[in-house]
N, C-alpha and C positions, 0 to 999 in steps of 0.2 A: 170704518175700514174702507181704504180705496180699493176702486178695481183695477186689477194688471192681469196684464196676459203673464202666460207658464213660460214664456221665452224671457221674458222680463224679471219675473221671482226669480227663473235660476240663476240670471244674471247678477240679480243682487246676495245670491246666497255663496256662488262662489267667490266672489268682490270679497266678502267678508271670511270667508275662509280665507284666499289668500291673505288679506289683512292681518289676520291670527295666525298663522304661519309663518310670515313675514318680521312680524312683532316680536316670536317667540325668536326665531332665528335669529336677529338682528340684537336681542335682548334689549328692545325698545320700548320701556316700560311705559314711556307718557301715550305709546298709540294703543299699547293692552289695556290700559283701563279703561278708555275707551268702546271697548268690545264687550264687557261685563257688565255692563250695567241695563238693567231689566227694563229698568222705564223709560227709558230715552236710546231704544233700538224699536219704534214702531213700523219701522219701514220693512224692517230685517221681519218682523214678527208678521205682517201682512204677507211677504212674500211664502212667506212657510207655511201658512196657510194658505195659500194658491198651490204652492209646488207639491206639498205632501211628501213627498220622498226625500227630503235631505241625505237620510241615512245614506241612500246610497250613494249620492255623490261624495260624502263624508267619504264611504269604502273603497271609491273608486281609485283614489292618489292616497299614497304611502306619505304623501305629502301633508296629509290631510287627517290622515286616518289615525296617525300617533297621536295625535289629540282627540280622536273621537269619543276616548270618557270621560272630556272636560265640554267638548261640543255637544256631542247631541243630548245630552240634558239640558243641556244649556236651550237648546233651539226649542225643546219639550215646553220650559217653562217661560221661553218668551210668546211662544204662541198658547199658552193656558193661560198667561198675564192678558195678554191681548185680547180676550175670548172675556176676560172678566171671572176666571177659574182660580180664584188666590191661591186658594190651598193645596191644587196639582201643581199653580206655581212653582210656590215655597219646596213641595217635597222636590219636583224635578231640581231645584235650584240646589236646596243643601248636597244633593247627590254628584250634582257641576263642581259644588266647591269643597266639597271632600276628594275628589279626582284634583282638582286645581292644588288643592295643599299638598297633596302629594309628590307632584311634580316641583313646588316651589320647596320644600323639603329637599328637593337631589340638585334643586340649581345651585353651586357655591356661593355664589355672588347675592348682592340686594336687591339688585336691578327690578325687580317685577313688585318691589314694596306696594307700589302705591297703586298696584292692581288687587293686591292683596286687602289695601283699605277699602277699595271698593267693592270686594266681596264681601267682607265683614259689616261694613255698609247694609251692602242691598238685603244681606240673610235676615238681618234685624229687624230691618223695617216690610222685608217681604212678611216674616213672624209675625209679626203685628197683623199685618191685614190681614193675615191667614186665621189669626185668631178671631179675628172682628167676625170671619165669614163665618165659624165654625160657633160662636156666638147664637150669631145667628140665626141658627140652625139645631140651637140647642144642645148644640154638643158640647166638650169639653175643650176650653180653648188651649192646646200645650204645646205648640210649636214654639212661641217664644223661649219657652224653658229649654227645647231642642236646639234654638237656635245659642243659646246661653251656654249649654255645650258643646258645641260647634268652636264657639270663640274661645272656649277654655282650650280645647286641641288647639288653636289656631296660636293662643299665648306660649302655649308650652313647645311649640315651634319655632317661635323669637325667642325664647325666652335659652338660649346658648350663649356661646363665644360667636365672636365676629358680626359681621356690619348688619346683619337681620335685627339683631336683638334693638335697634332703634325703632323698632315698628311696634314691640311692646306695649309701648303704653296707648298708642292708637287703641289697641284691640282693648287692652284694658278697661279704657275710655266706653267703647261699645257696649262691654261688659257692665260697668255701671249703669248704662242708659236701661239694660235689660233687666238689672235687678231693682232699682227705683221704678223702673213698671211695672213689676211683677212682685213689688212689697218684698222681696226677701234681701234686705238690702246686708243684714248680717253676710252675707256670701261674699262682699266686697272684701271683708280683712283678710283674704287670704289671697287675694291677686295684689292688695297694698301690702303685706308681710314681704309678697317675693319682690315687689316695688323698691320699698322701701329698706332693706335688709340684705339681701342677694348682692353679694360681693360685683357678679358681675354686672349690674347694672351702673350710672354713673350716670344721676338723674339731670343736671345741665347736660348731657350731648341728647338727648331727647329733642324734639322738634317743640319750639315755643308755642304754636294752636294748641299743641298735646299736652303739654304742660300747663297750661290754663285752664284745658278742661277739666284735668285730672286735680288740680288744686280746688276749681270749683265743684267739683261732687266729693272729696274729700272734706272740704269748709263746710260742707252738708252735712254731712256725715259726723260732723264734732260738732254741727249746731244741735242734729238730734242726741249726740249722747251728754249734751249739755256741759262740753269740755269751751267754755267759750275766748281763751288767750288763743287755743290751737286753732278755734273756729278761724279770731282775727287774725291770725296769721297766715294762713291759707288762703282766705277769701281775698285777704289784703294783696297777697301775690298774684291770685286770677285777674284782679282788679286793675293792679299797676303794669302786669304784661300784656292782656286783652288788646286787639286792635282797637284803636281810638273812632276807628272808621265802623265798628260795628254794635250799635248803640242799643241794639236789641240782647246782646251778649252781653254787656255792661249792666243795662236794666237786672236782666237774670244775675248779679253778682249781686249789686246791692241788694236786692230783695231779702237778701238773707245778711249781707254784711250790715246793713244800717242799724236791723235790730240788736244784732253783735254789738254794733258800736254803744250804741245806746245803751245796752247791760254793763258797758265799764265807763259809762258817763262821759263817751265822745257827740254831741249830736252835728248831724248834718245839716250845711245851711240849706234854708227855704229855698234857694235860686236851683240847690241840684235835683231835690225833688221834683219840680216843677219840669225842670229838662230832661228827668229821666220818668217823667207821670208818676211819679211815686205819693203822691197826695194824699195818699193812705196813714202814713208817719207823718204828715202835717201840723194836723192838734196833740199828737203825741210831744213834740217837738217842742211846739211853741207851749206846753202845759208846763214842760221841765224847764223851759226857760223861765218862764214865769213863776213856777213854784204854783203855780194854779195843782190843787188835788181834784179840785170839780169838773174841771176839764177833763183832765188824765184821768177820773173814772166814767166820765160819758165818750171818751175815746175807746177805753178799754171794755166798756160794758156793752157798746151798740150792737156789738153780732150776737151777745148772751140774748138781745130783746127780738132779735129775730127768730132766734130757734123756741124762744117763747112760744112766738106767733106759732109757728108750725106745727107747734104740738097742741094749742088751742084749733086748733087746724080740725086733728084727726087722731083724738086722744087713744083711738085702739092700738093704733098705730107708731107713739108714738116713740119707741122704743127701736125704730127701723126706721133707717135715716138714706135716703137715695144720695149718693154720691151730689149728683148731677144739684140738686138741694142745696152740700154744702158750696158748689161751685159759683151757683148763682147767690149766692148769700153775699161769698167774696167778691165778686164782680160788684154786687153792690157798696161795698169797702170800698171798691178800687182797687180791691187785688186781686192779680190777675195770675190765675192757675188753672190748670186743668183737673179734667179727671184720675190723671193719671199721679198726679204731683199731689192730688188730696189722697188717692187710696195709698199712697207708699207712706203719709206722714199718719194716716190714722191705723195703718197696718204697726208702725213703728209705736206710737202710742199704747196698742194696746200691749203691748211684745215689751216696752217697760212698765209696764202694769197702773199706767196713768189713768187709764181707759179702762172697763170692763166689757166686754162684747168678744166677739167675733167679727170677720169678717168675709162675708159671700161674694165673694171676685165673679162669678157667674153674674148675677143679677145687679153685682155695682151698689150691694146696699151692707151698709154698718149698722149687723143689729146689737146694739144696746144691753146691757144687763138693765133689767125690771128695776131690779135693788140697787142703789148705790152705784151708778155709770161713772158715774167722776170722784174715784176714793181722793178723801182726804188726806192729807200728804204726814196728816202729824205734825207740822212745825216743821217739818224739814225743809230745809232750803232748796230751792230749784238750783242753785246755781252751785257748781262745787265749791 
């Protein structure tokens, strides 16, 4: 935190109020989003911490003050953000932006859309930290799930007649990032039902990043229910719209489209693996080309020989499986995921009964059934 004199804060507090003001009046949507965003107003947050009374300069202008229950929460959680308080953050924050919906609710027009991204944005990823803090601390993490309804108000706000309802799938979008980190990913078919179904939708005038996104966690979504022509089809459209300029986005598409491909006997050549790190499906690859089975079962078996080890490890043990375990196993693959990406797919496993266990979202661990973790399928086919 810099130091400034109380002549200097207030100078920057009211800058930004007229800015927000200005913005609103003017219905200048590309300078409002700019003003909403938590992590990148450190200046703004310093000075409010020098000044301490915004309130009242908020009271002072009619100018000002009509916005005061979108502002001064807002100021609350830039100076709790700042301070390193996540979770007085987040609450000041969702408070900003249930005041903000409101007011975007009475403007006719779209104009303030892409302020509105920004808020749906920042609630998410404020949730997140909020939960990490409240971790922590032993508590119960549940703001993401608050902020997860937040965005469901926020759809059924777009979700009308006229030029709003292009903002839909943004939020939609958000929506999924919330339920893939918080394993309930069943809650997605009913923001795709109104997607996908809802007369008044007219899914090409959607914005193409949104459409990408949304085909790529839907291709997710039919790799886990094992529907795999819809999988290729969806991924194959995130794939072919994606910007060409963002290769970390693209990497996130094959990940899941390659092994698609491979379930209907397309394989990818060696040269894309290589330029997207994909190295993981390398001997998979070259075993099916070759008709090698000794291959393609020392590809397939090498992570069963790890979780070996682990349980030779800490046999009391070893029926409780740390997240973080199965992360670093992948990473030894070459595949690269996170925590978050392994509890939503072993949350989904156990929820089609592939799996026996539970799982403890608190402490990040899958504990195991004693008996029989991995039921035998019967002979039935994985694939429909």
């Amino acid at each position: 935190m810099v130091s400034m004199s109380m002549g200097e804060a207030h100078r920057r507090i009211t800058d930004y109020l007229n800015r927000f003001s200005d913005a609103v009046s003017y219905q200048d949507g590309a300078s409002l989003k700019l003003l909403l965003a938590v992590s990148s107003l450190p200046s703004l947050a310093d000075a409010l911490n020098v000044f301490q009374d915004a309130n009242r300069v908020i009271k002072q202008s009619e100018k000002y003050s009509q916005f005061g229950e979108i502002i001064a929460p807002l100021f609350r959680s830039l100076q709790s953000y700042r301070l390193g308080h996540l979770l007085d953050s987040y609450q000041a924050y969702e408070k900003s932006a249930n005041a903000f919906l409101q007011e975007f609710r009475n403007w006719e027009s779209a104009w303030a859309l892409d302020a509105l991204y920004v808020i749906a944005y920042e609630i998410r990823v404020l949730a997140e930290k909020a939960d990490r803090e409240l971790s922590g601390t032993g508590k119960n993490p549940e703001k993401l799930k608050g902020a997860g309804s937040f965005l469901m108000k926020m759809f059924g706000v777009l979700a009308g007649k006229g030029s709003k309802r292009v903002g839909a799938l943004y939020v939609t979008c958000q929506l999924f990032k919330v339920y893939f980190k918080l394993g309930t990913v069943h809650l997605c078919r009913s923001v795709i039902r109104s997607i996908e179904t809802a007369r008044i939708f007219d899914f090409e005038e959607f914005p193409v990043r949104d459409k990408v996104t949304y085909m790529y966690y839907t291709g997710r979504l039919e790799v886990f229910n094992e529907n795999f022509p819809a999988a290729d089809q969806k991924l194959s459209y995130a794939l072919k719209h994606c910007n060409v300029h963002r290769e970390a986005n693209i990497r996130m598409i094959l990940k899941y489209l390659i092994p698609v491909k491979l379930s209907i006997g397309i394989l990818p050549k060696i040269s894309l693996l290589e330029k997207y790190n994909l190295v993981e499906y390398t001997n998979v690859v070259q075993a099916l080309k070759r008709g090698d089975l000794r291959l393609l079962r020392e590809a397939l078996q090498v992570h069963e020989d790890r979780y070996f080890i682990q349980r030779q490890k800490d046999p009391a043990k070893a029926h409780q499986v740390k997240l973080e375990v199965i992360v670093k196993a992948l990473k030894w693959l070459e595949m690269d995921m996170d925590v978050d990406e392994v509890e939503c797919i072993i949350s989904i496993l156990i929820f089609k009964n592939l799996v026996k266990g539970y799982f403890a979202h608190k402490s990040k661990v899958a504990v195991l059934s004693k008996q029989d973790p991995f039921p035998k399928l019967n002979g039935k086919p994985v694939n429909p």
